[in-house]
ZABARO-152875 format. One record per residue (C-alpha): residue in one letter; x, y, z. Coordinates in pm, whole numbers, padded with zeros to 5 digits. Layout:
# residues N
+------+--------+--------+--------+
: type :     c1 :     c2 :     c3 :
+------+--------+--------+--------+
:    A :      X :      Y :      Z :
...
+------+--------+--------+--------+
//
This chain:
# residues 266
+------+--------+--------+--------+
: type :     c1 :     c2 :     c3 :
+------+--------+--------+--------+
:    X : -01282 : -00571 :  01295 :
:    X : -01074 : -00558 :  01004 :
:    X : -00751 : -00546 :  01254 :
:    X : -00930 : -00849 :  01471 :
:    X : -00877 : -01035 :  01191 :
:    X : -00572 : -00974 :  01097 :
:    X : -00431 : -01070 :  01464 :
:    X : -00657 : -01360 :  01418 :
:    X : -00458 : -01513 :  01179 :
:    X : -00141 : -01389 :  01273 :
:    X : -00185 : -01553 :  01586 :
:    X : -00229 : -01860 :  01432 :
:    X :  00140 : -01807 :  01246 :
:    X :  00359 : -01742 :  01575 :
:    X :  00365 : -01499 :  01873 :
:    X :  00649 : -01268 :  01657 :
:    X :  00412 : -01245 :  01397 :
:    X :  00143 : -01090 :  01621 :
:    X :  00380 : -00879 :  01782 :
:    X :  00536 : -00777 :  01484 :
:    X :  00119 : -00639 :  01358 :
:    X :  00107 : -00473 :  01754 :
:    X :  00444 : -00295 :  01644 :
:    X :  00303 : -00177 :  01330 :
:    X : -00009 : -00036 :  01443 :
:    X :  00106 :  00319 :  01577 :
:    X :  00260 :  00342 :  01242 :
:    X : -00100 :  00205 :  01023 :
:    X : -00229 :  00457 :  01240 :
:    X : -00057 :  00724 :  01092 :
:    X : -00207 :  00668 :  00727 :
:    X : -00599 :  00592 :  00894 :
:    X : -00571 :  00914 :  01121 :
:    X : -00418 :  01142 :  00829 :
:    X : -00746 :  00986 :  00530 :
:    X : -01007 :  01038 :  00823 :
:    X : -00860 :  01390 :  00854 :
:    X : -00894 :  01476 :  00496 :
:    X : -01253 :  01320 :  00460 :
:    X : -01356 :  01494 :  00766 :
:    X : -01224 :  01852 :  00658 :
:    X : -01357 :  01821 :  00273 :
:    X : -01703 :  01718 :  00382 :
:    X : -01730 :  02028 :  00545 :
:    X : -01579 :  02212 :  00300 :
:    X : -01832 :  02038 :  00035 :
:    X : -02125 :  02050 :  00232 :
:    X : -02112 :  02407 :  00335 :
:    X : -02035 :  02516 :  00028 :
:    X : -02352 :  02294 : -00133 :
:    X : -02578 :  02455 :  00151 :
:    X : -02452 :  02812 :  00002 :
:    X : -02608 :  02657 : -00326 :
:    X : -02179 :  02705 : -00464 :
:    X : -02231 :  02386 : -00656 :
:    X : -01899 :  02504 : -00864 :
:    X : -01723 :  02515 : -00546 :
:    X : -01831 :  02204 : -00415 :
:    X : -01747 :  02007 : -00715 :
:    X : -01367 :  02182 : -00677 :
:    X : -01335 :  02080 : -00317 :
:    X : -01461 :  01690 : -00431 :
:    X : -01168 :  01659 : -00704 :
:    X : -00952 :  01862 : -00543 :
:    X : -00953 :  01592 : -00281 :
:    X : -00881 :  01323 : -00476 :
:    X : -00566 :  01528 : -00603 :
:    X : -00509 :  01573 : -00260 :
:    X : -00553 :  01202 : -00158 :
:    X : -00290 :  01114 : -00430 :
:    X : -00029 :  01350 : -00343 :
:    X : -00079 :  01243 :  00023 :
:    X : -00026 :  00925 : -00079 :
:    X :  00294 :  00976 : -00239 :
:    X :  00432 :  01149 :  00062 :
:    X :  00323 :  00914 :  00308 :
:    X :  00434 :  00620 :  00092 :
:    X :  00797 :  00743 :  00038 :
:    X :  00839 :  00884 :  00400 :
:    X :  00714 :  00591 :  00554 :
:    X :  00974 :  00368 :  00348 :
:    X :  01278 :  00558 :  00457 :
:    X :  01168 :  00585 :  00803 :
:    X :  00996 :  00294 :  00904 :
:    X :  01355 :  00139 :  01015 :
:    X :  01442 :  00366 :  01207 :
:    X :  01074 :  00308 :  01429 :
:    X :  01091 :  00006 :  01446 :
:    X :  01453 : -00051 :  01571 :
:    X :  01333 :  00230 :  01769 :
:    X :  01077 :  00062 :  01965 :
:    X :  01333 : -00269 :  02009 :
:    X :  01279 : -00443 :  01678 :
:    X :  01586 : -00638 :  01519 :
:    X :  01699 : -00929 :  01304 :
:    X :  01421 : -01137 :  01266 :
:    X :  01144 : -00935 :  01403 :
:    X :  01258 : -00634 :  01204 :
:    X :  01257 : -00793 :  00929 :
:    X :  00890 : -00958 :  00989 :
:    X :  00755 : -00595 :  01078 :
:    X :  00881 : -00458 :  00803 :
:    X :  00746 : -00690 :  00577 :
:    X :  00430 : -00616 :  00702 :
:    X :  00441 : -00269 :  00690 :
:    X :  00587 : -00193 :  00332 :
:    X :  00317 : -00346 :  00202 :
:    X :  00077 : -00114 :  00339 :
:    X :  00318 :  00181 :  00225 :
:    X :  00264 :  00081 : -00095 :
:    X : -00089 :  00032 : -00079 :
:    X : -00157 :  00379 :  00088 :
:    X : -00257 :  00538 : -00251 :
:    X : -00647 :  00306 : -00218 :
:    X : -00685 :  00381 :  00174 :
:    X : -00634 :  00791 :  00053 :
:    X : -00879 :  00727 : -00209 :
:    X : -01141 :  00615 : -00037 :
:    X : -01151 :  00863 :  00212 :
:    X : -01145 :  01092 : -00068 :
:    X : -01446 :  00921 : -00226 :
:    X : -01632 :  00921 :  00102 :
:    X : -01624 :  01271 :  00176 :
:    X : -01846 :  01376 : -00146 :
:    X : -02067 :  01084 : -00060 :
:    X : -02093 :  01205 :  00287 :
:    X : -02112 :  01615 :  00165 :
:    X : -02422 :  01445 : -00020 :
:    X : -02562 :  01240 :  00251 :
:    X : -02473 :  00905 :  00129 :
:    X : -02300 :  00742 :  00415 :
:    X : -02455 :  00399 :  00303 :
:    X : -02194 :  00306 :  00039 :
:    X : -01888 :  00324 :  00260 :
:    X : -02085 :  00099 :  00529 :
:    X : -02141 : -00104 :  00228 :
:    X : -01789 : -00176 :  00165 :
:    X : -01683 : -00187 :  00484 :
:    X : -01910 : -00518 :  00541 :
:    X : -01810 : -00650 :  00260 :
:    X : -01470 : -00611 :  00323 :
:    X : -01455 : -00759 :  00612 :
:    X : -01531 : -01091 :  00481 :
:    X : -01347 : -01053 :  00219 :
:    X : -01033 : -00986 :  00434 :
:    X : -01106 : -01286 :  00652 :
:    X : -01121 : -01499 :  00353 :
:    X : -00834 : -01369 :  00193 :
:    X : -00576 : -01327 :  00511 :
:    X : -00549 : -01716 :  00550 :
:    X : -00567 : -01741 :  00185 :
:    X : -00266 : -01534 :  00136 :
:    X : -00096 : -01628 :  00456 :
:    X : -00073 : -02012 :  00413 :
:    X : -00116 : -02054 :  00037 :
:    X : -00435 : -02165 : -00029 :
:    X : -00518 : -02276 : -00376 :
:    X : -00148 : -02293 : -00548 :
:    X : -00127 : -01952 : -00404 :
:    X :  00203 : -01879 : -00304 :
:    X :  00270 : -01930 :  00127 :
:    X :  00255 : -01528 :  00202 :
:    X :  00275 : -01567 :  00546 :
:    X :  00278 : -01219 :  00745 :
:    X :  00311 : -00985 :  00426 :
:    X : -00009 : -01157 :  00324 :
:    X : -00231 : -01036 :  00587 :
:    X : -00080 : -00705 :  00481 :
:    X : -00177 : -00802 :  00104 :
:    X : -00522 : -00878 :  00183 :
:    X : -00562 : -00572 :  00320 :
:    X : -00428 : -00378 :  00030 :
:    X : -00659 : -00582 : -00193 :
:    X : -00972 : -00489 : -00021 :
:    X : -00910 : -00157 :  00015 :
:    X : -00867 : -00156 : -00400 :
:    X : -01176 : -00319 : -00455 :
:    X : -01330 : -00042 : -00230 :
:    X : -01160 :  00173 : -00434 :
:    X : -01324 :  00097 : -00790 :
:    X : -01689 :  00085 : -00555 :
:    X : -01643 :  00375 : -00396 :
:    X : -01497 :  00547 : -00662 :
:    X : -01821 :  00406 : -00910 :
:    X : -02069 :  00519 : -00637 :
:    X : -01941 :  00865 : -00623 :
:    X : -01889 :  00897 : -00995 :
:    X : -02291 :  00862 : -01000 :
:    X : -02324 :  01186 : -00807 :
:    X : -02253 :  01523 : -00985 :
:    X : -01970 :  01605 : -00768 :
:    X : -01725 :  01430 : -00931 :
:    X : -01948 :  01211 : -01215 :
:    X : -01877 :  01495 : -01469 :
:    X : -01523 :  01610 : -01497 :
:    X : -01205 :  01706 : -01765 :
:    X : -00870 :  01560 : -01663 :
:    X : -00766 :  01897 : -01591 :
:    X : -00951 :  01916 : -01317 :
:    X : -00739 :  01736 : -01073 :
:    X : -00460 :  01980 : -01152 :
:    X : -00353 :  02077 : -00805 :
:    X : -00537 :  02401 : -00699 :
:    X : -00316 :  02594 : -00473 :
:    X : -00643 :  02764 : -00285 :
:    X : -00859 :  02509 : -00264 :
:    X : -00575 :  02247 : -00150 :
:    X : -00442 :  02477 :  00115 :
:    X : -00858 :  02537 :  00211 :
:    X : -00885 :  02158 :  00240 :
:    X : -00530 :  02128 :  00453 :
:    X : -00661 :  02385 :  00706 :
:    X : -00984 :  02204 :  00778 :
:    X : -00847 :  01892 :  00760 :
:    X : -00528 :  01867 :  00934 :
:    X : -00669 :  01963 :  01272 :
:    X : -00902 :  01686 :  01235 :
:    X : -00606 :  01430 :  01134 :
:    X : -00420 :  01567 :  01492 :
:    X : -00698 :  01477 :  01668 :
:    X : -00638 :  01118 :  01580 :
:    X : -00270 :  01118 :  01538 :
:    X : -00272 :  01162 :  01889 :
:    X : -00397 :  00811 :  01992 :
:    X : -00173 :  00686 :  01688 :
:    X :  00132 :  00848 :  01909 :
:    X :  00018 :  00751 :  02247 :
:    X :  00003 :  00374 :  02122 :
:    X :  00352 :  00473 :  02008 :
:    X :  00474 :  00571 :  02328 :
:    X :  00313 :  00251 :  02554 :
:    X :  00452 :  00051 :  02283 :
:    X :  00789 :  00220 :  02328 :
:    X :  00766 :  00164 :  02674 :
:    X :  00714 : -00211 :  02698 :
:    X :  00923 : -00302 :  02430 :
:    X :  01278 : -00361 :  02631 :
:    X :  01013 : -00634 :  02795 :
:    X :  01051 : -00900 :  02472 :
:    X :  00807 : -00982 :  02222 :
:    X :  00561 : -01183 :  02453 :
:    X :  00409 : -00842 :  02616 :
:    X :  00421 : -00634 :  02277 :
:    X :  00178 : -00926 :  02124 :
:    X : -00011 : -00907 :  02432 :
:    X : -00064 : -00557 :  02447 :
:    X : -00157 : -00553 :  02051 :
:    X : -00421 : -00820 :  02128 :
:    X : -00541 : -00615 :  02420 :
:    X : -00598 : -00294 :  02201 :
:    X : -00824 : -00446 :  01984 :
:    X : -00989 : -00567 :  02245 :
:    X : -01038 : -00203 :  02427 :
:    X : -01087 : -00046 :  02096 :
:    X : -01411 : -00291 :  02025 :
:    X : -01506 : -00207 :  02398 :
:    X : -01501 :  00237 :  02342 :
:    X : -01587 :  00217 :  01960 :
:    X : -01936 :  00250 :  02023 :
:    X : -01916 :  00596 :  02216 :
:    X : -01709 :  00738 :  01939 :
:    X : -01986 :  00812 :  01699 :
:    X : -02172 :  01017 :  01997 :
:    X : -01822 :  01210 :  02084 :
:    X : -01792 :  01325 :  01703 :
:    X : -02170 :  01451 :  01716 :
+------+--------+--------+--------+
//
């Protein structure tokens, strides 16, 4: 819903601004696909090793995975930068419309560090059976967003006119405030409430423990990230009209097949 909203408004800017978001997605993808991946692999990790009564392990794998979600971050953020070009001329972006997608997207970049985080935070809530709190902001945030995209878009309030990098802003902004209330709900929990600094010095084991559960997960869901690539790749020598069409239609199908997911992960 959060990405409903975004075309929302972009729609209401101009067509290149909506196909500039439906160029960007694949790419978005990439950061969703790879947090889901490492919140998926360190529950497991953290609720097996709870269920073995380890509680010293558990709490290892929770911080560990914050280190984790920060050095992700890092990578993703600089990579992403330097490459980013390159995809988007790649599927038929120039001038203009380069510029506009790019705009978009390098505000995300540099925003990747709170959408890490929060996975990060999730997966000891989930480990503890708390999967209230991220529901919680997720709710939240999506009025939030749809208060702040036109906000930030058109300049409400003496606010400076954003236009497309704003939708990207209000996303970055909600994803902070999760941050601090995710990161204050799982600070309540042992896991990670009690802790020394040195703690989130990288742990060569346990990091390489949480990469092996968790990077199969994240190719399960690069994989739609790619084949949204590869349609988009395909229509693109067919102008900017179809790419904003197509993005539009996605979130469409994706509302449609979201409810089976749930059942397909159990």
């Amino acid at each position: 819903m959060f990405n409903v909203e975004d075309t929302v408004f972009a729609g209401l800017w101009s067509t290149q601004a909506l196909a500039a978001l439906a160029l960007s997605f694949p790419i978005f993808f990439i950061i969703i696909a790879i947090g889901s991946g490492l919140s998926t692999g360190s529950t497991a990790l953290i609720a097996n090793a709870m269920g073995a009564g380890k509680r010293d392990h558990a709490r290892r794998y929770a911080l560990q995975t914050v280190t984790a979600s920060i050095i992700l971050s890092v990578i993703l953020m600089s990579i992403g930068l330097a490459a980013s070009p390159a995809l988007f001329r790649l599927l038929g972006a120039s001038n203009e419309y380069l510029a506009l997608s790019l705009s978009f997207m390098n505000v995300i970049f540099y925003g990747t560090v709170f959408f890490m985080l929060n996975y990060a935070f999730n997966s000891a809530l989930n480990a503890a059976g708390n999967t209230k709190t991220f529901r919680n902001f997720l709710i939240a945030g999506f009025f939030l967003n749809g208060l702040l995209d036109p906000w930030f878009m058109f300049g409400w309030l003496g606010f400076p006119r954003l236009g497309v990098p704003g939708v990207a802003l209000a996303t970055v902004v909600v994803q902070a405030g999760g941050c601090v209330y995710m990161g204050w709900s799982a600070s309540r929990h042992h896991l990670i409430g009690r802790f020394a600094w040195g703690d989130f010095l990288p742990h060569k084991e346990t990091l390489l423990a949480i990469a092996g559960q968790g990077l199969p997960a994240s190719l399960n869901a690069l994989t739609i990230g790619i084949g949204i690539f590869v349609i988009t790749w395909f229509l693109s020598p067919f102008g900017q009209v179809q790419i904003a069409a197509y993005g539009i239609a996605t979130r469409i199908d994706t509302r449609v097949c979201l409810p089976a997911y749930p059942c397909c992960k159990a």
